[in-house]
C-alpha positions, 0 to 999 in steps of 0.5 A: 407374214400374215398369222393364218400362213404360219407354220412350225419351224418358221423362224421369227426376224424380230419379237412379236409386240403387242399394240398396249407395248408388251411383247407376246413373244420373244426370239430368246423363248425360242430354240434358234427363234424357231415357232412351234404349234404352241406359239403359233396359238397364241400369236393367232388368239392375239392376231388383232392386238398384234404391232405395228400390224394387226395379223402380221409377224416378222418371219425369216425369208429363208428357203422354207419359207419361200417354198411355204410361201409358194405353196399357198400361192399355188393354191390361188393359182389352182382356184383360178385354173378351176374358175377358168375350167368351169366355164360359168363365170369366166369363158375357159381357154384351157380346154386343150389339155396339151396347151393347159399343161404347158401354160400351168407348166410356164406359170410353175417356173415364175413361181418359182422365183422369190422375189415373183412369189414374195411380190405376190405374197405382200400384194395378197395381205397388203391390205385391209381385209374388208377391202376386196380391191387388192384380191380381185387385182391379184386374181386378174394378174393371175389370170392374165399371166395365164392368158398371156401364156396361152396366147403366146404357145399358140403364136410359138414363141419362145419360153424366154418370151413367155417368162418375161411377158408372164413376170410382167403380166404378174407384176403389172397391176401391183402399183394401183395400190401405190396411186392417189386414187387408191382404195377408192377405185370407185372414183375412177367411174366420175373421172373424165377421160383425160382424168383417167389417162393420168390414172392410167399413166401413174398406175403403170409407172408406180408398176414398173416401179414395183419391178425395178425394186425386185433384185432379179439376176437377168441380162440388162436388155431382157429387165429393159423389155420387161420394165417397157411391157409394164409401163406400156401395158395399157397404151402401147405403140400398136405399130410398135412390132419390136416389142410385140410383148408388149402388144401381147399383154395389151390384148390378153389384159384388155381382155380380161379386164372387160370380163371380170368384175373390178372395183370399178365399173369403167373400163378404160382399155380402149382409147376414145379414138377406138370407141368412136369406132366400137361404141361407148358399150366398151367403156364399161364391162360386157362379154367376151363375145362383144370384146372380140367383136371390137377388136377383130373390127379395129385390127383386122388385117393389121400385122403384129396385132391381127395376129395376136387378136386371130390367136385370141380368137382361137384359144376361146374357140370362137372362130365363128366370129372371124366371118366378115361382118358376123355382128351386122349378120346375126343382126340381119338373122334375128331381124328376119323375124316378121314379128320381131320378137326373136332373141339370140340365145345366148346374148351376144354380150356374153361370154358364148356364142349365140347358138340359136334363138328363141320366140319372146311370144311363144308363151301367148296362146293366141300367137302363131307363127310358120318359123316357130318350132316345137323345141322348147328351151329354158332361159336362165332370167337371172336371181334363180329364175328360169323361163321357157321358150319355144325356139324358132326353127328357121332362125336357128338354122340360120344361126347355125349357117352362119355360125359354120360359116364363121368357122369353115372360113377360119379353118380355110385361112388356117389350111391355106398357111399350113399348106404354104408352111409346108411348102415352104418347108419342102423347097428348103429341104430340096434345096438341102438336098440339091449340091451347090451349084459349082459342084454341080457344074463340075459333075457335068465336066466330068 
């Protein structure tokens, strides 16, 4: 454990060495080997001469360490959930309090796991603390479980399915750290493309690795579905329908992985075949607006997958983008500008929705324009710097029109297979009702 997670009562597995090869402390000096505020001092003040490892000691893996153990992860969890909430670096998908309730509720059963919670735990400290790869790996898988989750109640799966695709979710990364790449991930942004297949191939297998080495109790078929989402999880059989899984952690990875910040600059979630059809804009990071965009273009209509991308869709609350061709329309919207100086606001390689738009020379004196309005917005230029606008009236409302198009259309398709659901539901309770048909035909004889 690392000596900042220590607490009194913990009992020591072995002595604490010094690196000169003197012992700081001893099991012997200890009532039952147990530590006590004034040893967990003194280990700290030594915590960089500390052996084999510097800020480690040997600790008992007994139930209150675990539950120790836990606690701290609970607070990563937390500070991701606040990320998430916040809205400002990441697009929150928990803004439903009955959905975020039942995600944070899931995510408590798989910590409650030890083998979950010590797998997360070694991952945490494993590294050397002036290398940030490992916390922003760990920070992914954590917000992917939970995205994963998400996703997963709003298509009504079972909590089985949601245990076994959040465990994988957890684990799937945990094997970069085991690759010949690693710590220099940044090596992977001169990697060619086939160089980068081989990378994604080794990080997967070394993961499910990861997982077959937990001494988990579960029946054989449900460890071989979720060894097959780990080793998967970047290239899955998208046709691939009995392990839709799999196909879930795809999507809700992909995703997260395009929006957050890595030690790397490549990204390596599509395949070259997908970004002659998207663009080479998805080889590096970019918003939550242009992921959806690309996904909706490649899997539109396409089983399994559509589902999953519609219900991504949803619980971003971006329903607007499921208008045929919405890209090509903003498009056409903004290019309605004679003097072609309108600007979508916000950018559509963000993380929101363009809303309205603005006139780029609406702070010239001189310029006049019939659609600029006298509305007046201020755009956040970055490194603190504000500047404002006026906004363009007939652009915006056109960017409203389409927008509400966008969404009426979703909120039609949505209403239509409720109506069939309930339909449905009606023909099998009258069917319940009605007698089977031999009873029927004797009622009549008599």
């Amino acid at each position: 454990m690392h000596v900042d997670h220590i607490v009194p009562d913990m009992e020591l597995e072995s002595d604490v060495r010094l690196q000169a090869g003197s012992f700081l402390i001893t099991r012997k000096e200890l009532p039952n080997g147990r530590l006590d505020e004034k040893v967990i001092d003194s280990i700290r003040r030594f915590a960089g001469q500390l052996a084999p490892v510097k800020h480690r000691v040997s600790i008992k893996p007994d139930e209150g360490t675990y539950t120790h153990l836990r606690q701290v992860l609970e607070k990563d969890i937390s500070r991701m959930t606040e990320v998430i909430e916040a809205g400002t670096d990441y697009p929150n998908f928990l803004q439903d309090t009955d959905l975020r309730g039942k995600v944070l509720r899931v995510v408590e059963k798989l910590i409650s796991n030890p083998d979950i919670i010590r797998s997360m735990y070694e991952f945490k400290i494993g590294a050397d603390s002036q290398d940030r790869a490992p916390e922003q790996i760990l920070d992914h898988s954590i917000r992917t479980t939970m995205l994963v989750i998400a996703v997963g109640l709003k298509l009504r799966w079972s909590i089985i399915s949601l245990v076994n695709v959040g465990m994988a979710a957890i684990l799937h990364d945990m094997g970069i750290v085991r690759t010949e790449t690693y710590p220099g991930l940044q090596k992977l942004d001169d990697l060619l493309p086939n160089e980068l297949e081989a990378f994604i191939k080794e990080h997967q297998e070394h993961s499910a690795n990861v997982f077959g080495e937990q001494k988990l109790t579960m029946l054989p078929f449900t460890k071989n579905e979720i060894q097959h989402i780990i080793s998967n999880h970047h290239r899955p059989d998208l046709k691939d329908i009995r392990h839709k899984t799999t196909l879930l952690l795809y999507f809700a990875e992909l995703i997260d992985e395009m929006l957050s910040p890595l030690p790397h600059k490549v990204r390596y979630n599509f395949t070259q075949s997908q970004i002659k059809v998207i663009g080479e804009k998805f080889t590096r990071r970019t918003g939550l607006v242009n992921v959806l965009l690309g996904l909706i273009k490649l899997f539109r209509d396409n089983g399994m997958c559509w589902s999953i991308v519609s219900s991504l869709v949803e619980v971003f609350s971006m329903q607007e983008l499921m208008v045929e061709g919405y890209e090509e329309k903003l498009k056409e919207v903004i290019d309605f500008c004679p003097f072609k100086c309108a600007v979508a606001y916000p950018h559509a390689g963000g993380n929101s929705l363009p809303r309205t738009a603005y006139c780029n020379n609406s702070n010239d004196p001189s310029f006049s324009c019939q659609h600029m309005g006298q509305v007046r917005i201020e755009i956040y230029l970055g490194a603190g710097k504000v500047k404002s606008y006026n906004k363009c009236a007939t652009l915006t409302n056109k960017l409203h029109s389409l927008n509400k198009s966008g969404r009426e259309d979703q909120s039609l398709k949505t209403g239509d297979k409720d109506e069939d659901a309930k339909a449905k539901n009606k023909d099998l309770e009258s069917k319940k009702k009605e007698p089977p048909k031999e009873i029927k035909q004797q009622k009549e004889k008599t």
